[in-house]
C-alpha positions in Angstrom: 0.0 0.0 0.0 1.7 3.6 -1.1 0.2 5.2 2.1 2.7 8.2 3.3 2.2 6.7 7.0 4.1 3.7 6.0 7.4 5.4 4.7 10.7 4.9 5.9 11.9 7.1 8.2 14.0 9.8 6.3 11.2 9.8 3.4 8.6 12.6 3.2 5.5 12.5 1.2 5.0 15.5 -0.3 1.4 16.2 -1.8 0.4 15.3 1.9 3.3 18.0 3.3 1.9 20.6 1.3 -1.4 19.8 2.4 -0.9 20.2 5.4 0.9 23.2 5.6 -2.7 24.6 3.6 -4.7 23.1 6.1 -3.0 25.4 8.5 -4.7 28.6 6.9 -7.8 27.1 6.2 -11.0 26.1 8.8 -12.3 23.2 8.7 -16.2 21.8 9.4 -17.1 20.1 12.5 -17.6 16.6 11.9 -20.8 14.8 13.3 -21.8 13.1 16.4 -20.3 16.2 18.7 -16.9 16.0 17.5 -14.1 18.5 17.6 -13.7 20.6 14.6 -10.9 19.7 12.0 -10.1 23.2 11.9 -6.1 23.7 11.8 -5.3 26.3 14.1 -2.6 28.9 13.1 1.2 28.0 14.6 2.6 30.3 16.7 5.8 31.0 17.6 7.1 28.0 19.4 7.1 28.1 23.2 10.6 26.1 23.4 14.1 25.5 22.5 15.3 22.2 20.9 18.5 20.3 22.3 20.0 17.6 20.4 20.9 14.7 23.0 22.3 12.0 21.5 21.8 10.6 17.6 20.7 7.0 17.0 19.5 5.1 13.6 16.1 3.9 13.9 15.0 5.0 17.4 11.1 4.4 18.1 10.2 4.4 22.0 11.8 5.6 25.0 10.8 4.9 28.6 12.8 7.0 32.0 13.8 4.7 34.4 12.3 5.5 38.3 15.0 6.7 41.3 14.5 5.3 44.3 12.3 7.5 46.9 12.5 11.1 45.8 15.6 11.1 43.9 15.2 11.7 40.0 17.1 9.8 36.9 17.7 10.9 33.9 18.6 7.3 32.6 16.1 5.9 30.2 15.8 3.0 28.1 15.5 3.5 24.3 14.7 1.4 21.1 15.4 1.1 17.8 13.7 -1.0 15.1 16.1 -3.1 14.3 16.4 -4.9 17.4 18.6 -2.3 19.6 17.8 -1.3 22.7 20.3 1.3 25.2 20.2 3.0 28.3 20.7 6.6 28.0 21.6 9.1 30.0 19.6 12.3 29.0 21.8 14.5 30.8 25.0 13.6 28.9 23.3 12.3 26.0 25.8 8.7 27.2 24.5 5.3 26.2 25.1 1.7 26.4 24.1 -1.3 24.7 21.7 -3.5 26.8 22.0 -7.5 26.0 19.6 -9.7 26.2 17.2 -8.5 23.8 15.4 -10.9 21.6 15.3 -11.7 18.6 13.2 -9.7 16.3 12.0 -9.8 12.4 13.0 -6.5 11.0 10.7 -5.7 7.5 8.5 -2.4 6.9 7.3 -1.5 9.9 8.2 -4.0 11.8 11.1 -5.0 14.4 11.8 -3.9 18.0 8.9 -1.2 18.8 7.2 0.3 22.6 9.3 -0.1 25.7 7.6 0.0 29.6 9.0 -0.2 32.9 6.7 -2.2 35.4 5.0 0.2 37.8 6.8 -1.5 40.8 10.4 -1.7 38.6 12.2 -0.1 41.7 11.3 -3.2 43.7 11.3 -5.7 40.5 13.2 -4.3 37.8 11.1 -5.6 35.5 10.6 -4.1 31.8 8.4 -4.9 28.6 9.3 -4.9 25.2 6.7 -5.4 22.0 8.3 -6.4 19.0 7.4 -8.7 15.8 8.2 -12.0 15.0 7.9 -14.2 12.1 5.9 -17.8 11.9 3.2 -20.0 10.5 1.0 -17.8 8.6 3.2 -14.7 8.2 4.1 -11.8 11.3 2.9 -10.8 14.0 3.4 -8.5 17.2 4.8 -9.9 20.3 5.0 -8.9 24.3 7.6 -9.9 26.9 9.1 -9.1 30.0 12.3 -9.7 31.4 14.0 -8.1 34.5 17.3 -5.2 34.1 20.2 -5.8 36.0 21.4 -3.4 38.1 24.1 -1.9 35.8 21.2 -1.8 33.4 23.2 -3.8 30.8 21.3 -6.6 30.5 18.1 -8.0 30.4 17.8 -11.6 32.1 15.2 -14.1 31.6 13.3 -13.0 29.0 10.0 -14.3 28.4 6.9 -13.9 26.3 3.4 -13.5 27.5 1.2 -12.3 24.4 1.1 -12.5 20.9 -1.2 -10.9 17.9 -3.4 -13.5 16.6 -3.4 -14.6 13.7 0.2 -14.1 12.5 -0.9 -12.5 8.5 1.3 -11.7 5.8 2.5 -8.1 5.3 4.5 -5.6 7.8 2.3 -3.2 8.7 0.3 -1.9 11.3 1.2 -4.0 14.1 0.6 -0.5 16.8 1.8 -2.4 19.6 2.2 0.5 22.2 2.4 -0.3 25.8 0.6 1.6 28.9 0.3 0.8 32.4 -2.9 1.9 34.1 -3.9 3.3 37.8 -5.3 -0.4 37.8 -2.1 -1.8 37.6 -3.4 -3.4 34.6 -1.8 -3.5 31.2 -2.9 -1.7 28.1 -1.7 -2.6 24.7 -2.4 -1.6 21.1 -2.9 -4.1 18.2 -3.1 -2.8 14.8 -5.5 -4.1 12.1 -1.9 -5.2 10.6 -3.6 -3.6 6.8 -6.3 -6.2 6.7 -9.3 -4.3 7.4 -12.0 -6.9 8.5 -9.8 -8.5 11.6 -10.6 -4.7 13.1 -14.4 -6.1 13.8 -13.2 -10.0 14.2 -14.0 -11.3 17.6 -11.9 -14.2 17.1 -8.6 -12.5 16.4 -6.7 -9.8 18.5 -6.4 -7.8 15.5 -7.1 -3.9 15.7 -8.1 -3.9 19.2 -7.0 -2.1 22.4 -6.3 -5.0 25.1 -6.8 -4.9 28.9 -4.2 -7.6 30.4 -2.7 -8.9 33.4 1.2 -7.8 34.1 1.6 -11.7 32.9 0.1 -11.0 30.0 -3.7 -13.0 30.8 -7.0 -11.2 30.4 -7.6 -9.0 33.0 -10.7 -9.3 35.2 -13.5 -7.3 34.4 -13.2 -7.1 30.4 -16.4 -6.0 28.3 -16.3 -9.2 26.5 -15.0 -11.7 29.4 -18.2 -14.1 29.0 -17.1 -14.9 25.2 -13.6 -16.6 26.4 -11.0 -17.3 24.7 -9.0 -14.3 22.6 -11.9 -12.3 23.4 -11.5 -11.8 26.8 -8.2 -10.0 25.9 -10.1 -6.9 24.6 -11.0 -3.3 26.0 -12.2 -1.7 22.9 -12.3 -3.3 19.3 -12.3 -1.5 15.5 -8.8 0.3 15.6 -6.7 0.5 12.5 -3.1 1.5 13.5 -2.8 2.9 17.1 0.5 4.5 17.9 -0.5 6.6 20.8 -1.9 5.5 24.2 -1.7 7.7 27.3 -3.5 7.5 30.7 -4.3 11.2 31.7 -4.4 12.3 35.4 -8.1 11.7 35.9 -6.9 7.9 34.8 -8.9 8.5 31.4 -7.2 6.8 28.8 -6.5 8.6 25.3 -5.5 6.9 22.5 -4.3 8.1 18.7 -4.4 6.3 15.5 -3.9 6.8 11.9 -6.3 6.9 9.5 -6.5 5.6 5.8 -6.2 8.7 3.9 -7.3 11.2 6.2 -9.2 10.8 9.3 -6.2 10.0 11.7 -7.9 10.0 15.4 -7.4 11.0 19.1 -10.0 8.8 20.8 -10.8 8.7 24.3 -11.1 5.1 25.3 -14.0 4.0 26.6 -14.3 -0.2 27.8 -16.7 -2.0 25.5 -16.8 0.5 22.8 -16.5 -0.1 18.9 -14.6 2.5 17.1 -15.7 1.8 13.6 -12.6 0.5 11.8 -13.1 -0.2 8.6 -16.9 0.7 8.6 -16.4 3.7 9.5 -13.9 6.5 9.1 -13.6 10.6 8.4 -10.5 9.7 6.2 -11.2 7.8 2.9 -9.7 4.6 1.5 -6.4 4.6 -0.7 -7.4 4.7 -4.4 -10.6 6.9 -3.9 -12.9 3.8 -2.1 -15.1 5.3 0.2 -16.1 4.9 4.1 -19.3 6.2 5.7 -18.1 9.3 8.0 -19.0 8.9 11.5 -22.6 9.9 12.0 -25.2 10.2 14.7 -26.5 6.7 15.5 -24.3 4.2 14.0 -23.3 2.8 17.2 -19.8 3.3 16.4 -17.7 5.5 18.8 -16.5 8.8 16.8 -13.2 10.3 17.4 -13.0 13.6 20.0 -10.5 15.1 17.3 -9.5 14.4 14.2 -6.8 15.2 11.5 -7.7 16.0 7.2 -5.0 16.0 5.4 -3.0 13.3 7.7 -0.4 14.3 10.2 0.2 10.7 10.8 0.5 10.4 14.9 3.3 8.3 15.6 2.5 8.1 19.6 0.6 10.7 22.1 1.8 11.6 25.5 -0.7 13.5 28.4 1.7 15.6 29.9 1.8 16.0 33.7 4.8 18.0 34.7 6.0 21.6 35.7 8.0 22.7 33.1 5.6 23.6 30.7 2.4 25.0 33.3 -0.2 25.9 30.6 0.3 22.4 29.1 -0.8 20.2 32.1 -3.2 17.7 31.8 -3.1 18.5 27.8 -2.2 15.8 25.0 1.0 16.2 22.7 1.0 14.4 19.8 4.0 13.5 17.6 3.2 13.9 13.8 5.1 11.9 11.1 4.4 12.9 8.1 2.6 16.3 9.6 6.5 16.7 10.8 5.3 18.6 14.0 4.3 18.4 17.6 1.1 19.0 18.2 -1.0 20.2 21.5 -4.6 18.8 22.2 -6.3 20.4 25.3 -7.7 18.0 27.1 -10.8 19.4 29.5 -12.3 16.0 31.6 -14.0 14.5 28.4 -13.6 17.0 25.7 -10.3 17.7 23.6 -9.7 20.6 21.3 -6.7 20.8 18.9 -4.5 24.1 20.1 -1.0 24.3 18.7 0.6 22.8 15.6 4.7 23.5 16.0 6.7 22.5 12.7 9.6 20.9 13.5 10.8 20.0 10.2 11.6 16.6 11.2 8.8 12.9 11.1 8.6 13.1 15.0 7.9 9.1 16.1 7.7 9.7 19.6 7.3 12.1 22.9 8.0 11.1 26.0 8.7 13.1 29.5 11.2 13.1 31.8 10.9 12.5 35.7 11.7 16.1 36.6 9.0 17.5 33.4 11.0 17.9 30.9 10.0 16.8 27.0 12.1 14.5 24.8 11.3 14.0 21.2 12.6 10.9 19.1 12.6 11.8 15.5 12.7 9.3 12.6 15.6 10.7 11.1 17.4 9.4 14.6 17.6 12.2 16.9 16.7 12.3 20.5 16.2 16.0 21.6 14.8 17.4 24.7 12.6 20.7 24.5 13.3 23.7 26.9 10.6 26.5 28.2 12.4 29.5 26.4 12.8 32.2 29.2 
């Protein structure tokens, strides 16, 4: 499929580049069903300085590593796709290789993806990695844990605990972003890996958002726990490819996802809902096929915002620290082939898109730091840390 969220990083698409930087002078309508405008809002001036830390190839997730007590770090763990992962210090912009990763099947999108510290990792030094394997029936998306050693150079036994089922053919869309919630549980992203249909399947994982133990089992309470088997596993079903998931203060959990051709997504996440993938959409299909727009009564849950042209969200972060006041509680949203960070305010149940920031760069990921601060991965390989300008 020649969709420009599926280039390699370095490659820009640009009809949908120009587009975009149109959509910034023009309004939009407001979609149906209550949702947020499309409406681009005008970019200001940035509110920050960019910092290059440290320069990797293919870098994709990042994830800080607690202190003990009140003390802050500024290591944290970061991947890349094909199958690296290192401990970085963000202060120096140091790093070392840390063994002990496994194996991974590197092809399109796929290869080592989302890192996650367990929410007890200063007592277990446990982490999780997603990834994608190959097997019978083609690829799939994978999650393991395995516990750091102290010098945080290795990773010792490894083991996994969930896979995407069915493995398909192609290597795209596997999502497989990782969230802890104030449940304890775990949250975890399964694109519809391209193949449309599996998104409203109850007998595969595909193109869901999953509610598991930390051991990877369906977690009690699931919408769909009286069906057994795979469909236990779910939280919320018809997703195409979501990148972003993010538990907000009030323990809300957002989620963003990228459309077919338009129509890329910030959802709030709601257990037991259906979000429409592929019978429904505000984007269209590759090649001019339509989708019915969300509307009114379709019992299909519409997006809070949404992005025509594509920016392509690559991940989503609800920022909660100090740094930045005005942007508490608020959603940032890393754009690929937008190539810009983007500000959602966030208000309880509503969202409404405020700033769009070139930075001239496909931005994969945003992640904070311990003490507040903002770190950006781009595609191109950068890690770079944003300052408040004074």
């Amino acid at each position: 499929m020649t969709n420009g969220h599926f280039l390699q990083p370095g490659l820009k698409r640009a009809p949908s580049r120009l587009l975009w930087q149109a959509a910034l002078l023009l309004s939009g309508a407001t979609a149906a069903c209550g949702q947020a405008t499309t409406k681009a809002v005008a970019t200001s001036s940035p509110p920050f300085t960019v910092h290059e830390v440290a320069n990797f190839t293919t870098p994709w997730a990042m994830a800080f590593l607690p202190g003990s007590g009140v003390r802050l770090t500024s290591l944290a763990l970061l991947t890349e796709k094909e199958g690296k992962l290192w401990l970085v210090d963000t202060a120096t912009g140091k790093r070392q290789a840390v063994a002990g990763v496994p194996a991974v099947h590197v092809a399109g999108q796929g290869g080592l993806g989302d890192v996650e510290v367990h929410p007890d990792f200063a007592a277990n030094r446990r982490i999780y990695l997603s990834y994608v394997e190959k097997g019978e029936g083609g690829t799939g998306a994978v999650l393991g844990h395995g516990t750091l050693d102290k010098a945080g150079t290795r990773i010792d036994g490894f083991k996994v605990i969930w896979r995407q089922s069915p493995k398909v053919s192609g290597n795209g869309h596997f999502a497989h972003r990782i969230a802890f919630g104030p449940d304890g549980m775990l949250y975890l992203t399964s694109g519809d890996r391209q193949k449309f249909d599996p998104a409203q399947d109850m007998s595969g994982n595909l193109g869901k958002v999953l509610r598991l133990t930390a051991e990877g089992a369906p977690a009690p309470g699931n919408p769909w726990a009286s069906k057994g088997g795979v469909a236990a596993q779910f939280w919320t079903i018809g997703h195409r490819n979501p990148l972003g998931l993010s538990f907000a203060p009030d323990g809300r959990l957002w989620e963003t996802e990228m459309g077919p051709e338009g129509g890329d997504e910030h959802n709030l996440i709601v257990a037991g809902r259906n979000y429409g993938w592929p019978k429904a959409s505000n984007g269209s299909n590759y090649g001019g096929g339509g989708i019915p727009d969300h509307r009114a009564g379709d019992g299909f849950a519409p997006p809070k915002q949404f992005w025509t042209p594509s920016v392509s969200p690559g991940g989503l972060l609800i920022y909660t620290g100090d740094k930045f006041p005005r942007w508490k509680g608020d959603a940032l949203v890393p754009a690929l082939s937008g190539e810009a960070l983007i500000r959602v305010d966030i208000n309880g149940e509503r969202a409404t898109k405020a700033e769009q920031w070139p930075m001239n760069a496909r931005i994969r990921a945003v992640d904070q730091g311990p003490d507040g601060s903002l770190f950006l991965i781009e595609d191109k390989g950068r890690l770079v840390r944003l300052d408040p300008k004074r």
